[in-house]
TORBAVEX-14683 format. One record per residue: residue number from 0; x, y, z of N, C-alpha, C in turn. Coordinates in Angstrom, 2 decimals, padded with zeros to 5 digits. Example, Ala and Ser with C-alpha at 12.3 -4.5 7.8 and 13.67 -1.06 7.14 Angstrom:
% TORBAVEX-14683
<pt><seq>0</seq><n_xx>013.19</n_xx><n_yy>-005.69</n_yy><n_zz>007.80</n_zz><ca_xx>012.30</ca_xx><ca_yy>-004.50</ca_yy><ca_zz>007.80</ca_zz><c_xx>013.20</c_xx><c_yy>-003.30</c_yy><c_zz>007.80</c_zz></pt>
<pt><seq>1</seq><n_xx>012.85</n_xx><n_yy>-002.25</n_yy><n_zz>007.08</n_zz><ca_xx>013.67</ca_xx><ca_yy>-001.06</ca_yy><ca_zz>007.14</ca_zz><c_xx>012.90</c_xx><c_yy>000.03</c_yy><c_zz>007.87</c_zz></pt>
***
This chain:
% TORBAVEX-14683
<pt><seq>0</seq><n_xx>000.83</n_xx><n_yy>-001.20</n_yy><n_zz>000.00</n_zz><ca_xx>000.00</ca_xx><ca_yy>000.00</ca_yy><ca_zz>000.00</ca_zz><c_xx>000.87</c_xx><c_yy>001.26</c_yy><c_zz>000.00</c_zz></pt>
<pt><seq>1</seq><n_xx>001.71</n_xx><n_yy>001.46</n_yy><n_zz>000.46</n_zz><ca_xx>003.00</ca_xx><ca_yy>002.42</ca_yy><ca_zz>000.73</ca_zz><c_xx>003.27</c_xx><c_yy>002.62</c_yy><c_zz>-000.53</c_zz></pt>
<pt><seq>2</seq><n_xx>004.11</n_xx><n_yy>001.84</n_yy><n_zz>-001.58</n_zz><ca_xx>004.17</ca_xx><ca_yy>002.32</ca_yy><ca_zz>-002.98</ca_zz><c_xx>003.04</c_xx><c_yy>003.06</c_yy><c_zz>-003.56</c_zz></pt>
<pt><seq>3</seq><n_xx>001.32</n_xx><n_yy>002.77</n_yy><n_zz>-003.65</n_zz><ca_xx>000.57</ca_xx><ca_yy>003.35</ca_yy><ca_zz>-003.85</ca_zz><c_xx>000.50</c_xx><c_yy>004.56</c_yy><c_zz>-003.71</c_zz></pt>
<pt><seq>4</seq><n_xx>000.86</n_xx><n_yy>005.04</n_yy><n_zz>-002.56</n_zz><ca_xx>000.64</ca_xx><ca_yy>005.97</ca_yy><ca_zz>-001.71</ca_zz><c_xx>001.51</c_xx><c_yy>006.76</c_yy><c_zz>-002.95</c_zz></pt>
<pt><seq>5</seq><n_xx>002.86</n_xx><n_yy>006.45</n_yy><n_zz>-002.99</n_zz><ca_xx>004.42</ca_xx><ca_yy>007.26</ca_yy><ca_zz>-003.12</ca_zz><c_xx>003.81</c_xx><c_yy>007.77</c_yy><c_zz>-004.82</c_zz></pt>
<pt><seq>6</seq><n_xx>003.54</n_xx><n_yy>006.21</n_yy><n_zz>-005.82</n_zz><ca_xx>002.63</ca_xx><ca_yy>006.78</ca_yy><ca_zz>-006.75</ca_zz><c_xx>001.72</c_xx><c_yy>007.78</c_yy><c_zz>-007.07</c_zz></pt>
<pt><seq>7</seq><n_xx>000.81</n_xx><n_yy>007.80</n_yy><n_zz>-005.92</n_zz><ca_xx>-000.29</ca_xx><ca_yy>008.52</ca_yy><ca_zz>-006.20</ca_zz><c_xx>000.41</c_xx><c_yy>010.28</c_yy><c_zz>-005.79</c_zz></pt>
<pt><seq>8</seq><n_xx>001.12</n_xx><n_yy>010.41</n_yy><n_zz>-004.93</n_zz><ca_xx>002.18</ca_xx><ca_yy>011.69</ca_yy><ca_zz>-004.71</ca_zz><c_xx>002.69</c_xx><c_yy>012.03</c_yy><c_zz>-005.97</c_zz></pt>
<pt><seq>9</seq><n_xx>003.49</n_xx><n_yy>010.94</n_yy><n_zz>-006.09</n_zz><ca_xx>004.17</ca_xx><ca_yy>011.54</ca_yy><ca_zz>-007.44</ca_zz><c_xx>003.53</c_xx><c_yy>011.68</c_yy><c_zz>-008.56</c_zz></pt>
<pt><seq>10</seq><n_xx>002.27</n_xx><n_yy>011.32</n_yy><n_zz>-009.39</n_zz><ca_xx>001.05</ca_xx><ca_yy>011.80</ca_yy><ca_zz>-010.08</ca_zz><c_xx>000.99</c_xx><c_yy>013.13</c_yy><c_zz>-010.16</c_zz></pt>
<pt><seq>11</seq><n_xx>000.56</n_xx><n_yy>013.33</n_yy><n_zz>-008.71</n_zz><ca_xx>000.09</ca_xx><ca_yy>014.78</ca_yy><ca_zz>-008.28</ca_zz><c_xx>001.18</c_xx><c_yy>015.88</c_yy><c_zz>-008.31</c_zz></pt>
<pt><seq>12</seq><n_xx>002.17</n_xx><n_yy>015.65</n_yy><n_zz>-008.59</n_zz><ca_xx>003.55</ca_xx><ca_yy>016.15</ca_yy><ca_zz>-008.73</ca_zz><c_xx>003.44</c_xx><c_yy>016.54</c_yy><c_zz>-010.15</c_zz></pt>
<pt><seq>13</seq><n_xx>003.13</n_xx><n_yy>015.73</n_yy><n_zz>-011.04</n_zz><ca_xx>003.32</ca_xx><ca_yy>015.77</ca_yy><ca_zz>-012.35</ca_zz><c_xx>002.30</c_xx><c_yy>016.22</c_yy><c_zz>-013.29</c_zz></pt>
<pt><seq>14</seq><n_xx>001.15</n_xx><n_yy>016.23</n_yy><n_zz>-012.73</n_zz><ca_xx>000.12</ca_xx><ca_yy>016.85</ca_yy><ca_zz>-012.93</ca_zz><c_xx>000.34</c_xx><c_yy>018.39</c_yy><c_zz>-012.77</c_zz></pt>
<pt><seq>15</seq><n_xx>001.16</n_xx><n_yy>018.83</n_yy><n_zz>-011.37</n_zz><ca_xx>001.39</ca_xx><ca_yy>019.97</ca_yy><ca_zz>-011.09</ca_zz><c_xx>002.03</c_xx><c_yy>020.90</c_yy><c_zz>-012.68</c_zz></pt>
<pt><seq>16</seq><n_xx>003.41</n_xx><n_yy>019.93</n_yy><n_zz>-013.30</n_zz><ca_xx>004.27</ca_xx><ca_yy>020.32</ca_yy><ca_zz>-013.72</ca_zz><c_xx>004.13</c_xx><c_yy>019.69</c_yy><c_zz>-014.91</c_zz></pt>
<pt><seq>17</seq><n_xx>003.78</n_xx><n_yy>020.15</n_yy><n_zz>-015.68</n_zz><ca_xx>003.54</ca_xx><ca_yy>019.83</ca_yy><ca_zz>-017.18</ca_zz><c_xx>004.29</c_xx><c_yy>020.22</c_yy><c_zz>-018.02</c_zz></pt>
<pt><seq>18</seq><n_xx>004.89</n_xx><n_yy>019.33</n_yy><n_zz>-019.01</n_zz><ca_xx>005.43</ca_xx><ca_yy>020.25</ca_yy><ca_zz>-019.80</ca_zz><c_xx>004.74</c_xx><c_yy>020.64</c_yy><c_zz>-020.92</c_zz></pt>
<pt><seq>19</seq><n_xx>005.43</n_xx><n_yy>021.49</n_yy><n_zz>-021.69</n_zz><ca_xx>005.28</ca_xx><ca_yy>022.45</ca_yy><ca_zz>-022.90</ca_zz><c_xx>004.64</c_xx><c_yy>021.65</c_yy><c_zz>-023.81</c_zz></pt>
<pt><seq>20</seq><n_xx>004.90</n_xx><n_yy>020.12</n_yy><n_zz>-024.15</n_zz><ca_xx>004.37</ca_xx><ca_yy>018.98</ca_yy><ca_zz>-024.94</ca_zz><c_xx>002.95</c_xx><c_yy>018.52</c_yy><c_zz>-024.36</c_zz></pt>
<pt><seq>21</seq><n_xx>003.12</n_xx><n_yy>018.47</n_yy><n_zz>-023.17</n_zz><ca_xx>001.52</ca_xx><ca_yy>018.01</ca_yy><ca_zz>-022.38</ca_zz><c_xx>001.02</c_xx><c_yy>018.96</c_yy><c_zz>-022.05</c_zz></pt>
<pt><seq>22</seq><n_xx>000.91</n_xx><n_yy>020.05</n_yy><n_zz>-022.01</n_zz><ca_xx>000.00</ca_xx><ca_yy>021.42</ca_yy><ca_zz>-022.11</ca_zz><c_xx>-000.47</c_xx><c_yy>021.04</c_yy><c_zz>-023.66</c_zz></pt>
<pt><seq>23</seq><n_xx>000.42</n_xx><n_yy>021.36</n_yy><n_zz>-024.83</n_zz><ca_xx>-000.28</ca_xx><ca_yy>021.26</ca_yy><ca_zz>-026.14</ca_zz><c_xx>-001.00</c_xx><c_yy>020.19</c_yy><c_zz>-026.52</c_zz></pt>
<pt><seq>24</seq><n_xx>-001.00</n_xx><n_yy>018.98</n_yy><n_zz>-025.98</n_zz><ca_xx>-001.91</ca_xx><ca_yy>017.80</ca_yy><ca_zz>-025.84</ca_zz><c_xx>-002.96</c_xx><c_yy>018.11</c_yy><c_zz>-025.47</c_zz></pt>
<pt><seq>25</seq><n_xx>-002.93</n_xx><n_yy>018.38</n_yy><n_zz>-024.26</n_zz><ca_xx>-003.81</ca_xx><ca_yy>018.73</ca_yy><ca_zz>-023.54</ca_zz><c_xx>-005.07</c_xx><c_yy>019.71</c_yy><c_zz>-023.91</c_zz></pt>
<pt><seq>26</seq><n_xx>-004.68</n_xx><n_yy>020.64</n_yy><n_zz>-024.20</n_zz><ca_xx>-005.09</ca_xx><ca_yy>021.83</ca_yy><ca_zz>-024.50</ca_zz><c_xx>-005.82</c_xx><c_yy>022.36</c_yy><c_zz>-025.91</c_zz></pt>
<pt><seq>27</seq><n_xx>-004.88</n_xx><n_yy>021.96</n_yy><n_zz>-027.03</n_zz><ca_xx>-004.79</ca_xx><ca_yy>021.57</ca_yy><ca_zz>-028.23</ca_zz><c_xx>-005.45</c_xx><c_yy>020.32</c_yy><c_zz>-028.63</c_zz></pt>
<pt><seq>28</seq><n_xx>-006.08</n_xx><n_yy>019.51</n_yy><n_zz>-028.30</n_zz><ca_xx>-006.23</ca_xx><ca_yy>018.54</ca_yy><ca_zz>-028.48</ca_zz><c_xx>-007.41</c_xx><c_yy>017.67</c_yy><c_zz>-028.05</c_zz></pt>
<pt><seq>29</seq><n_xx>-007.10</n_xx><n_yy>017.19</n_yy><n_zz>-027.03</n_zz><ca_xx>-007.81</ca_xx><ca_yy>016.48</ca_yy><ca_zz>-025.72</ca_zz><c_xx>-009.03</c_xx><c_yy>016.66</c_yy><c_zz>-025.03</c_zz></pt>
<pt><seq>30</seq><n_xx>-008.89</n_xx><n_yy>018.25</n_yy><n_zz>-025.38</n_zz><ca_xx>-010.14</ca_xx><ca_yy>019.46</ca_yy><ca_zz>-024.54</ca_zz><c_xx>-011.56</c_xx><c_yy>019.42</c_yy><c_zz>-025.47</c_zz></pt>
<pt><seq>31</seq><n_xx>-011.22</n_xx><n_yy>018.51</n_yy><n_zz>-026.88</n_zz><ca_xx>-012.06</ca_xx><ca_yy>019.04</ca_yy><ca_zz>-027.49</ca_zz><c_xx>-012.59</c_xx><c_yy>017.80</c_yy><c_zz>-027.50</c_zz></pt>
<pt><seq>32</seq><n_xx>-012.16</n_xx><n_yy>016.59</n_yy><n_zz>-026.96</n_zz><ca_xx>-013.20</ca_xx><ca_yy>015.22</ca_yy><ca_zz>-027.17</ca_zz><c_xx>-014.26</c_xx><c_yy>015.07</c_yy><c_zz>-026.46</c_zz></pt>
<pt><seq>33</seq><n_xx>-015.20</n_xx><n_yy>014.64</n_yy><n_zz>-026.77</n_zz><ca_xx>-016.25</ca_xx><ca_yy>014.47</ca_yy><ca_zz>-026.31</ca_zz><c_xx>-016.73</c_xx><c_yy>013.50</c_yy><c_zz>-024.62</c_zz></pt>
<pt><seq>34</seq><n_xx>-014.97</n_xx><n_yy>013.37</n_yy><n_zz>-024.25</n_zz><ca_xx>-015.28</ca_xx><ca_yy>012.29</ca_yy><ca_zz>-022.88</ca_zz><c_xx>-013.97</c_xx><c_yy>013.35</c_yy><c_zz>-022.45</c_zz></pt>
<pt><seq>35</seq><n_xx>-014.02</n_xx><n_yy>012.70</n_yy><n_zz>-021.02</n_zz><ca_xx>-013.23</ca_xx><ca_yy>012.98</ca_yy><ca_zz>-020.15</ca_zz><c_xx>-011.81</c_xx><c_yy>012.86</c_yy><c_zz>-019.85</c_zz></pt>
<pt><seq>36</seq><n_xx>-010.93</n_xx><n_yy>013.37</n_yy><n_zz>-019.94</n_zz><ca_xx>-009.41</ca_xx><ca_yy>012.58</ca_yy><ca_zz>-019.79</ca_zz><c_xx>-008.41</c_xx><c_yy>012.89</c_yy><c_zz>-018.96</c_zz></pt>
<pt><seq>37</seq><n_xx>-008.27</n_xx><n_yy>011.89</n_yy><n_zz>-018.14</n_zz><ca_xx>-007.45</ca_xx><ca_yy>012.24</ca_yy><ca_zz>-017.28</ca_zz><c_xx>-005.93</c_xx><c_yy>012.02</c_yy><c_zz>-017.25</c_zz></pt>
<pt><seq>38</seq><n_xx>-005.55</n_xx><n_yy>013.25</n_yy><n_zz>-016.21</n_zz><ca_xx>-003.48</ca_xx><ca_yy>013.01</ca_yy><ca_zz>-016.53</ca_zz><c_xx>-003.19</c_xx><c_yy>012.34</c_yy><c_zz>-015.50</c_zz></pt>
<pt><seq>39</seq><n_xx>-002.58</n_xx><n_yy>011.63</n_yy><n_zz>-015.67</n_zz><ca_xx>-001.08</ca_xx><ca_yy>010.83</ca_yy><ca_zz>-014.28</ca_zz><c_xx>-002.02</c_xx><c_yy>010.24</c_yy><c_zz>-013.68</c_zz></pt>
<pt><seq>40</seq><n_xx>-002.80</n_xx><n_yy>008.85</n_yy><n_zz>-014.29</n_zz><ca_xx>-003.53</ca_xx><ca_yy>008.09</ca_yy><ca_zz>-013.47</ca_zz><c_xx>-002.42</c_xx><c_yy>006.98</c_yy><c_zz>-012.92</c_zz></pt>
<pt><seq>41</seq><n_xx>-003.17</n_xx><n_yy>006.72</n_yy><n_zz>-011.69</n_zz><ca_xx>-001.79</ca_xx><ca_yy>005.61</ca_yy><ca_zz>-011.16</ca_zz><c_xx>-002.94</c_xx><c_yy>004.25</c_yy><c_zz>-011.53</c_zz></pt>
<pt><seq>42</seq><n_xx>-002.15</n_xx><n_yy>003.26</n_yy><n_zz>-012.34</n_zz><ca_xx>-002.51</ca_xx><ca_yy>001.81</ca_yy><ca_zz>-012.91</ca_zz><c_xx>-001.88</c_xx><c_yy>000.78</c_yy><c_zz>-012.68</c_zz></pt>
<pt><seq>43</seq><n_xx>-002.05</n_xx><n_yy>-000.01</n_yy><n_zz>-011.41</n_zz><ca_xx>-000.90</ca_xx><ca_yy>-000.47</ca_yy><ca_zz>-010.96</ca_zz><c_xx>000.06</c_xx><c_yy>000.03</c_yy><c_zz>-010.67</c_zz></pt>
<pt><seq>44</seq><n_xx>000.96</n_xx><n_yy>-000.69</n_yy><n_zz>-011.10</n_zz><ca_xx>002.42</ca_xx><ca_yy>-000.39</ca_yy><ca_zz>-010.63</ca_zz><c_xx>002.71</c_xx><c_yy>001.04</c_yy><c_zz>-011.45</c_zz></pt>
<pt><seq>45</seq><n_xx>002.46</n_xx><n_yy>001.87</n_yy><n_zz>-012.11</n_zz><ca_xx>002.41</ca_xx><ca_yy>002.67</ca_yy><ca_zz>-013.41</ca_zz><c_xx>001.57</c_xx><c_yy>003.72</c_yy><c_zz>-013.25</c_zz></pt>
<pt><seq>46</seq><n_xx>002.08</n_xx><n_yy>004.69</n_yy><n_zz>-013.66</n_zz><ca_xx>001.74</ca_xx><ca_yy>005.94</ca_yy><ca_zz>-013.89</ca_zz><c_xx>000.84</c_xx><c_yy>006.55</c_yy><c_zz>-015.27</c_zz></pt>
<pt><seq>47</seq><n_xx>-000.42</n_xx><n_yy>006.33</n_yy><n_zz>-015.70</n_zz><ca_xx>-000.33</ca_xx><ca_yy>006.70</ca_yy><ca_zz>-017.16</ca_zz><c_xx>-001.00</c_xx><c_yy>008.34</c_yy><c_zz>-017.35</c_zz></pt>
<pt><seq>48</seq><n_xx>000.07</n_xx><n_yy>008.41</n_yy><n_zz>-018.43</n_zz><ca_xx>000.16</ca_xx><ca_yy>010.41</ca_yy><ca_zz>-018.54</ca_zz><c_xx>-001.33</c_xx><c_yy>010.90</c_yy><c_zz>-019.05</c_zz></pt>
<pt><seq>49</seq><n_xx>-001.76</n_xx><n_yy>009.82</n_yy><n_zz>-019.70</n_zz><ca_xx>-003.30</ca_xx><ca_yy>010.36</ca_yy><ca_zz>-020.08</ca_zz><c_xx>-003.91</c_xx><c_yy>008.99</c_yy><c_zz>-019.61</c_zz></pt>
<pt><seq>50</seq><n_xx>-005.63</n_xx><n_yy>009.66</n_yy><n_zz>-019.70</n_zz><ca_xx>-006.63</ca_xx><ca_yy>007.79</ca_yy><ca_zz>-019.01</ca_zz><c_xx>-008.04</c_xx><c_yy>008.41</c_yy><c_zz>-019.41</c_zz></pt>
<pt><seq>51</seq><n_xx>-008.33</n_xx><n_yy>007.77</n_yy><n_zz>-020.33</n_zz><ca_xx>-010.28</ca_xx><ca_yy>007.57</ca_yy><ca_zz>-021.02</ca_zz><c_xx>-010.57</c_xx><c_yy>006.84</c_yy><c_zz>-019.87</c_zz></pt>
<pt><seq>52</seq><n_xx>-011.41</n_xx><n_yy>007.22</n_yy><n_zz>-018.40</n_zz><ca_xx>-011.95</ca_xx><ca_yy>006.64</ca_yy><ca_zz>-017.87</ca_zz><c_xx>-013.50</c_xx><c_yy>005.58</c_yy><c_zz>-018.60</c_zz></pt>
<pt><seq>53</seq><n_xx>-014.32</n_xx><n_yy>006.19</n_yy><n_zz>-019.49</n_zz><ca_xx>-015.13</ca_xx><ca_yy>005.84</ca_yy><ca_zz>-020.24</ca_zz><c_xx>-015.25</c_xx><c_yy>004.50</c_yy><c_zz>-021.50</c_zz></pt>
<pt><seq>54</seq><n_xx>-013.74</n_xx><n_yy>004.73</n_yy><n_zz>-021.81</n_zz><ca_xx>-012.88</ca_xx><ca_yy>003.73</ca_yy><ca_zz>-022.62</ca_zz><c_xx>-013.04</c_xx><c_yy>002.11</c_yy><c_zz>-022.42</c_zz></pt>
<pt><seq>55</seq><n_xx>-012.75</n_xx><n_yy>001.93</n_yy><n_zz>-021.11</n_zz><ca_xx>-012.68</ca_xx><ca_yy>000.78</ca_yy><ca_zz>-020.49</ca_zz><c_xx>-011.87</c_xx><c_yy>-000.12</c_yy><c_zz>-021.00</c_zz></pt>
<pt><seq>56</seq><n_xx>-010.62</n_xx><n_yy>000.17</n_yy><n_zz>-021.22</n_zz><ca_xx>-010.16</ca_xx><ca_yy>-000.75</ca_yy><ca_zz>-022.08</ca_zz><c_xx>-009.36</c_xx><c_yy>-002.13</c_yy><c_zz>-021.67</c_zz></pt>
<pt><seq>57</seq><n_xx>-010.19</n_xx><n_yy>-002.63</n_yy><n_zz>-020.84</n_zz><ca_xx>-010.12</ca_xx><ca_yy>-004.55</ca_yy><ca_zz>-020.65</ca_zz><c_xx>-009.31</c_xx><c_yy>-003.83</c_yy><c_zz>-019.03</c_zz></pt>
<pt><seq>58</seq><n_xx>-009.20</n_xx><n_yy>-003.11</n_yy><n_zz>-017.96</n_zz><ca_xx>-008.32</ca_xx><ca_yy>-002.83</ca_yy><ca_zz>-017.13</ca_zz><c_xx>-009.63</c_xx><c_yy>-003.57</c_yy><c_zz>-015.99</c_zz></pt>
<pt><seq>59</seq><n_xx>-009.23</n_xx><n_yy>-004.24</n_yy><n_zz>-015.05</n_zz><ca_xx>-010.48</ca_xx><ca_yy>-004.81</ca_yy><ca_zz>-013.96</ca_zz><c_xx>-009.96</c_xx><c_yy>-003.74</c_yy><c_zz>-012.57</c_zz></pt>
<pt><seq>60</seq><n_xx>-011.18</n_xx><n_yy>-003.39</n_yy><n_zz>-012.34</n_zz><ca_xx>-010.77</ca_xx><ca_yy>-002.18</ca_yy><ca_zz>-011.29</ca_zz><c_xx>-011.17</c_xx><c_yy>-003.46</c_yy><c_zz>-009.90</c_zz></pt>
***
């Protein structure tokens, strides 16, 4: 559970600090789809920089 934890910190870290490439993703891009998308989801062991919660793509919560 402790790694979780350290994960889910460091997410929120990176979320903070975006770069110049994930702003224009983001922003440029992303803002205009029709679902929701989230940055620095923790997935397991893993960090992913973007996440279609809606998507569902085969992940068992």
């Amino acid at each position: 559970m402790k790694t979780r934890s350290i994960l889910k910190h460091h997410s929120q870290e990176l979320r903070k600090e975006m770069t110049k490439e994930e702003r224009h993703i983001r922003y440029d891009f992303l803002k205009s789809l029709p679902c929701t998308v989230n940055r620095q989801k923790v997935i397991g062991p893993f960090i992913a920089d973007f996440y279609i919660d809606s998507a569902k793509m085969g992940l068992n919560d």
